[in-house]
C-alpha positions in Angstrom: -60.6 48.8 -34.4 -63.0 50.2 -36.6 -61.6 53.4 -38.7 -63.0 56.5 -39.1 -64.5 55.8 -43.1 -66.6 52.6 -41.1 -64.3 50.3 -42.8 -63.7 47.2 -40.0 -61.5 43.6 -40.5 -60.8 41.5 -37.5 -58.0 40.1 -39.4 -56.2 43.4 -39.4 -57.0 43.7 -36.0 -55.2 40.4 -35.0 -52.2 41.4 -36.9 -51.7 44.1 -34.8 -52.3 41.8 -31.2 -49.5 40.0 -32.8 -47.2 42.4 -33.5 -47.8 44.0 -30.1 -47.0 40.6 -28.1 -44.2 40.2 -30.4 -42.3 43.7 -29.0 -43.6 43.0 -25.7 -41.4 39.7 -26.0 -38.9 41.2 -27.3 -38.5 43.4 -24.2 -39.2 41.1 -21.7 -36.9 38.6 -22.7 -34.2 40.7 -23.2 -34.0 42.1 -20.0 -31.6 39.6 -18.7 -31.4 37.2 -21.7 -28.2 38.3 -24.1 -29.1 39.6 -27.4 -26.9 36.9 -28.8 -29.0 34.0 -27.7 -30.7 31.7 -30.7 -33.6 29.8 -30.0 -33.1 25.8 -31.1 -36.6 26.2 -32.4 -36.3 28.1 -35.1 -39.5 29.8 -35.3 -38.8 31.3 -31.8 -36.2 33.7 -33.5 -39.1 35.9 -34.3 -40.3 36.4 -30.4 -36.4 36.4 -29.9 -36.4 39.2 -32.5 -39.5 40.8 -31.3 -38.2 44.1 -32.6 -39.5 43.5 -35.8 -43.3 44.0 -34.2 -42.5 47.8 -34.8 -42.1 46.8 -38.9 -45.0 44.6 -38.7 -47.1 48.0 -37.2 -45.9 50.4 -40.0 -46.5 48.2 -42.9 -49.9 47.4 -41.7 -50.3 51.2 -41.6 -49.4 51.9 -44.9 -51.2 49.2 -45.9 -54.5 50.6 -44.1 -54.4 53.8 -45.2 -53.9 52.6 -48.9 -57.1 50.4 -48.6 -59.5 53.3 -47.0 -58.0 55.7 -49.4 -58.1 53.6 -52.8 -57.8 56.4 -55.1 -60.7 58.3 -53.4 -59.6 62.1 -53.0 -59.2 63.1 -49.4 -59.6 66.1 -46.8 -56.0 67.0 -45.7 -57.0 68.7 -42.8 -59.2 66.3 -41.6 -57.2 63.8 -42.4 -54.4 65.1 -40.3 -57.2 65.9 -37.6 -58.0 62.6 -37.6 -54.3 61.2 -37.3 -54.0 63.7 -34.5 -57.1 62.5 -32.6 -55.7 58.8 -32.8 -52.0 59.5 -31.5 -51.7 62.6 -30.2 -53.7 61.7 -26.5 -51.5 58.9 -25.1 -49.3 59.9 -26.5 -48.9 63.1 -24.6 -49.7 60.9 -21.3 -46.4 58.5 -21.8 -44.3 61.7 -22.9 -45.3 63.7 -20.3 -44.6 60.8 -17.5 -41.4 60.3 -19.0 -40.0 63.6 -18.6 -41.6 64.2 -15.3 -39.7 61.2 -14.1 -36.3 62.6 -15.9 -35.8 59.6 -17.8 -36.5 62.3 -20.5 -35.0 66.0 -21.0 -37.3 69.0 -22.4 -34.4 69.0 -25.2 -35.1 65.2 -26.3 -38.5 65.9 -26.0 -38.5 68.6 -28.8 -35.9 67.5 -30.7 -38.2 63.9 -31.3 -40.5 65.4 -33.1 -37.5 65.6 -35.5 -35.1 63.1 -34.4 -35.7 59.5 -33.0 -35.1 61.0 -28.9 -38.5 60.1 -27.6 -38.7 58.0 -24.9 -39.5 54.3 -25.1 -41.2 53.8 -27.8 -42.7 57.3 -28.9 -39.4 57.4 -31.6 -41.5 55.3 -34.1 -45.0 56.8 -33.1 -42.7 60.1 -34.4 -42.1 57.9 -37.7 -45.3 57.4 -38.5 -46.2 60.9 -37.8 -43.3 61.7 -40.5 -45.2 59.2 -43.1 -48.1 61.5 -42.6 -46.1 64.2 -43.6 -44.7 62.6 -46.9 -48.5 60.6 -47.6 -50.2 63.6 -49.5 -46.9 63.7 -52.0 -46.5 59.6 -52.2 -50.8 59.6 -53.0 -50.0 62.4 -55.6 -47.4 60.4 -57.2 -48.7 56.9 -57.2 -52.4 58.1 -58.7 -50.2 59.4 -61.2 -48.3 56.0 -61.8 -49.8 53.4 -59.9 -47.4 50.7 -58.8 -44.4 52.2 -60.9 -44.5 55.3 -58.7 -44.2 53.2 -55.5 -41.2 50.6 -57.1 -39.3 54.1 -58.3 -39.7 55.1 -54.1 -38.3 51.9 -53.2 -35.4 52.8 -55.6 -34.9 56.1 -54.0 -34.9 55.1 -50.6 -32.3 52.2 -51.0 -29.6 54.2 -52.9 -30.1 56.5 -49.9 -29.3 53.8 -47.6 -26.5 52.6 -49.8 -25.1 56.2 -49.8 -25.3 56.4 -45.6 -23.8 53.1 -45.4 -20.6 54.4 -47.6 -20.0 57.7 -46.3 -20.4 56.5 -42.5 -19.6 52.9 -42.9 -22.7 52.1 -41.1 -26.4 52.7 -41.9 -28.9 50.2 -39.1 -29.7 53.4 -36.8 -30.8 55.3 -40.1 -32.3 52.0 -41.3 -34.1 51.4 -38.0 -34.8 54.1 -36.0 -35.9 56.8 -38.8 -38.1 57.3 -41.9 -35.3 56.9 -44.1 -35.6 53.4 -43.6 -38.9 53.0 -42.3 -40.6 54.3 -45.5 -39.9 51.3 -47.2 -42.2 49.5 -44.6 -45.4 52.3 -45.4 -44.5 51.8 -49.3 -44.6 47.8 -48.8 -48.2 48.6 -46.9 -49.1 50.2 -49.8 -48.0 48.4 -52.9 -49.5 45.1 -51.3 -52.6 46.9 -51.6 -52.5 47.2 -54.7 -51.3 43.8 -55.1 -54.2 42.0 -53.2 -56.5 43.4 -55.5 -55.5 41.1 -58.7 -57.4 37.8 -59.0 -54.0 35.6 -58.7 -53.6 37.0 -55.2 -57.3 36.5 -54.0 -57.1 33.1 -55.3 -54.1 32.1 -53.8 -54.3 33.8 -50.5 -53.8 31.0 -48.2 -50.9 29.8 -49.7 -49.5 33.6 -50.0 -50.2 33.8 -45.7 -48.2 30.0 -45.5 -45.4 30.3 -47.4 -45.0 34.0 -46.2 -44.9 33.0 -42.3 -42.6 30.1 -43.5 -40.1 32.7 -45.4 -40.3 35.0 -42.3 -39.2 32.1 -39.6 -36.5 31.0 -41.9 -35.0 34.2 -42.5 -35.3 35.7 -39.3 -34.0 32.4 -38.0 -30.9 33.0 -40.3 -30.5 36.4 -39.1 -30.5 35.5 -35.5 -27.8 33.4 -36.2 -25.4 35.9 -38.5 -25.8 38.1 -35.0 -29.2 39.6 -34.7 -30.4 43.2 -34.2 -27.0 43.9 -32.1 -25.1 41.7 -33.7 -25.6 43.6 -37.5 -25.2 47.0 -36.5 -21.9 47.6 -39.1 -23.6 45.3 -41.5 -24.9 46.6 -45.1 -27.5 44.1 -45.0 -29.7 47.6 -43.7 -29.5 49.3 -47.2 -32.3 46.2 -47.8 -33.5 44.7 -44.7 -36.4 47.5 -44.1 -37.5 46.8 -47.9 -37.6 43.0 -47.6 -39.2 43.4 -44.4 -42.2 45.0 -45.4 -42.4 42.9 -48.6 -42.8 40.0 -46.1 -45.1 42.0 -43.6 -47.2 42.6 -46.6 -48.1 38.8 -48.0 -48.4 37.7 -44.5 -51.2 40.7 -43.9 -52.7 40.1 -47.3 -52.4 36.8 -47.7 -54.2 36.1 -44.0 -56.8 39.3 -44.6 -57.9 37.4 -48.3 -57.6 33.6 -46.8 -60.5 31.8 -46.6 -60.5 30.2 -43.4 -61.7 32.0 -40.3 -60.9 31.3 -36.5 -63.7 30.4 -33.9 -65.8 33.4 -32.7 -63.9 33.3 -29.5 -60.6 33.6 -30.7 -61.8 35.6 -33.5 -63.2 38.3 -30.9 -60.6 38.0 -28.4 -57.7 38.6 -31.0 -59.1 41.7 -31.9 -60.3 43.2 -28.3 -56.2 42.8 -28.0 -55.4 44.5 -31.5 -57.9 47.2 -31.0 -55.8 48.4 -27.7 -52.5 47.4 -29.4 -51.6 51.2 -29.3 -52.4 51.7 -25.4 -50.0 48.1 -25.4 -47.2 49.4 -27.2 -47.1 52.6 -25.7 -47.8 51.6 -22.0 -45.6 48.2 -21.7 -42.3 50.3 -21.3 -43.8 51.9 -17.5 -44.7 48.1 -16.7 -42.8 45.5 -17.4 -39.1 46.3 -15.9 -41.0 46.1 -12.6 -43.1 43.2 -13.3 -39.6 41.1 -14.6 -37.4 42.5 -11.6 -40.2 40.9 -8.9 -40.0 37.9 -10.2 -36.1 37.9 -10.0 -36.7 38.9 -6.8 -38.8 36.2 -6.1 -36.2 33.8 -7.6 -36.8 33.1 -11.1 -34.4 32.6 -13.5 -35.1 35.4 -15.9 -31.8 34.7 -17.8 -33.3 31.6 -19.6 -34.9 32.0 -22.7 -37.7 29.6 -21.9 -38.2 31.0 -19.0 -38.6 34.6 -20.0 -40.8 34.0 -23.1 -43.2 31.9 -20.4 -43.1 35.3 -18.4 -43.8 37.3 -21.2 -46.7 34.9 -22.4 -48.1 35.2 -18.7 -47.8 38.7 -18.3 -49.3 39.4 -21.3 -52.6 39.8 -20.4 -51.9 42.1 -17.6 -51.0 44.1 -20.1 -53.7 43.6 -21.8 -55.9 44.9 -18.9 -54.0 48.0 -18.4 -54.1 49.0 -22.1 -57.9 48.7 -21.9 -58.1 51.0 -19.2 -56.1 53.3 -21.3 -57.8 52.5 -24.2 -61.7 53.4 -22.6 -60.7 56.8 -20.6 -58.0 58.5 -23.1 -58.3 57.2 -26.6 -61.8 56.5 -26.8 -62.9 60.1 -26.1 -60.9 61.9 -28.8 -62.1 58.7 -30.8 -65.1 59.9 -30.9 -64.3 63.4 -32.3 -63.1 61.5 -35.8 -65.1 61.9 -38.8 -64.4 60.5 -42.4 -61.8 62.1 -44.6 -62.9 61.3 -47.8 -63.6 64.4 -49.8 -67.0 64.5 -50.8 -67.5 65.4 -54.5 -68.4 68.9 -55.8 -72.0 69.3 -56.6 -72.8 69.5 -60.1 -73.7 72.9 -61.2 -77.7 73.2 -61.4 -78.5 74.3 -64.9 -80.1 77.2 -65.7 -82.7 77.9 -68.2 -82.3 80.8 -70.5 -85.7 82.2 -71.7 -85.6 84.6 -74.6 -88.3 87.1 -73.9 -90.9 88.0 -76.2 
């Protein structure tokens, strides 16, 4: 989707198809399949995992916002206008149906602008509304100190996971579910930005995008096996997971933005049709899919096998697909439109004026 400064890669686009299939997985396998289940093909672990979609999304956020930005000063409020004009539609819609359904109290639905309470999903839509909050100060710093500003935030943000972890014993709900974990995934965005614009990265993109995707299957491979998302909840592997996560997310979105080859026009076009309704996707799965998965039990098949779920999902993708770009046409597109660029457009230079001495 093209942003509000004009600036449009399909690339990016695809990354965020893939990141929305990914959690879409993730929930429709594990409706009946146990969280402890480990694919014999390893790469599988990653659909298996599909939770990580969510960390895929907020690194290629920070990492957006870092490239439109680039140094450029920018219009709070109509940055914030902007961010509002994005979200802030749907995202009312799926809130809204939630609590008129009661699967969500008027207290949770307050309290999530603060705490991670909103209903399916909307928690980490309330994450990345808290990034927005903390951008303005993390631009101010890092214009100030480049990369060294970001690295000293990575600092921060760890000891303060290390010090949840030993006072409480346990830190993957702080880790997952709120900024003080998810930050690290925005920085990530944001320092690969600065990254990718060194000649050794540009050069070496492909093999950056290879050997990233290759690091990601093997380690979330290893980490479906040591127990998975459920299975680590006690674990102090959190204090670090969310930074290691986004350094991954980042190489594999620079390293396949920068790479030189390109897919066919079809695929190419198709890709990014799904990423630019990835939002309407993530946000409108959670009202579809338990009814979708408990016809087909109904109907007989064996949702309990992991084959046989990630077949459903694949298959039921596109339905989802079709729904999002309903959503997508009649209640983002609209307040789309009302967007307009954020960059802050330079003072005019004072116009001289001639001083004449008079006779």
């Amino acid at each position: 989707m093209q942003s509000s400064s004009g600036l449009y890669i399909s690339k990016l686009d695809h990354i965020r198809a893939f990141a929305a299939f990914l959690v879409y997985c993730w929930h429709v396998i594990h409706t009946h399949v146990p969280f402890d289940t480990v694919p014999a093909f390893a790469p599988l672990s990653m659909l298996e995992e599909g939770h990580i979609g969510v960390a895929l999304f907020m690194t290629l956020s920070g990492y957006l916002f870092a490239k439109i930005i680039d140094g450029r000063p920018i219009d709070l409020p109509r940055f914030y206008r902007n961010r509002i004009a994005r979200l802030a539609p749907l995202l009312a819609v799926v809130l809204a149906y939630w609590t008129l359904r009661g699967d969500m109290s008027l207290d949770s639905l307050l309290k999530g602008f603060v705490l991670p309470t909103w209903h399916s999903g909307g928690w980490s839509v309330a994450v990345e509304l808290h990034f927005y909050v903390l951008f303005p100060a993390i631009l101010w710093l890092q214009r100030g100190h480049r990369i060294g500003a970001l690295l000293a935030l990575f600092i921060v943000s760890i000891l303060t996971r290390f010090a949840v972890w030993s006072i409480t014993g346990h830190v993957q709900a702080f880790s997952y579910w709120t900024i003080g974990g998810c930050i690290d995934l925005f920085l990530a965005g944001m320092l690969w930005h600065e990254l990718s614009k060194r000649d050794v990265v540009r050069r070496h993109a492909g093999w950056l995008f290879a050997g990233s995707i290759l690091v990601l299957m093997a380690s979330w491979h290893a980490f479906n096996i040591s127990g998975g998302f459920y299975g680590t909840t006690n674990s102090p592997l959190w204090i670090i997971l969310p930074t290691l996560q986004g350094m991954a997310f980042g190489a594999v979105i620079v390293g396949y933005e920068q790479a030189r080859f390109q897919l066919p026009r079809a695929a190419d076009r198709a890709l990014a049709k799904v990423g630019e309704v990835s939002y309407s996707i993530y946000l409108l799965h959670f009202i579809f899919y338990p009814t979708i998965v408990k016809q087909l039990v109904n109907a007989g098949v064996d949702m309990t096998s992991f084959a046989i779920a990630l077949a459903v999902a694949a298959l039921t993708f596109p339905l989802i697909v079709c729904v999002a770009m309903l959503s997508y046409r009649f209640i983002e597109q609209p307040f789309l439109k009302l967007r307009g660029t954020y960059e802050r457009k330079p003072s005019p230079a004072p116009r001289s004026v001639a001083i004449t001495s008079a006779a």
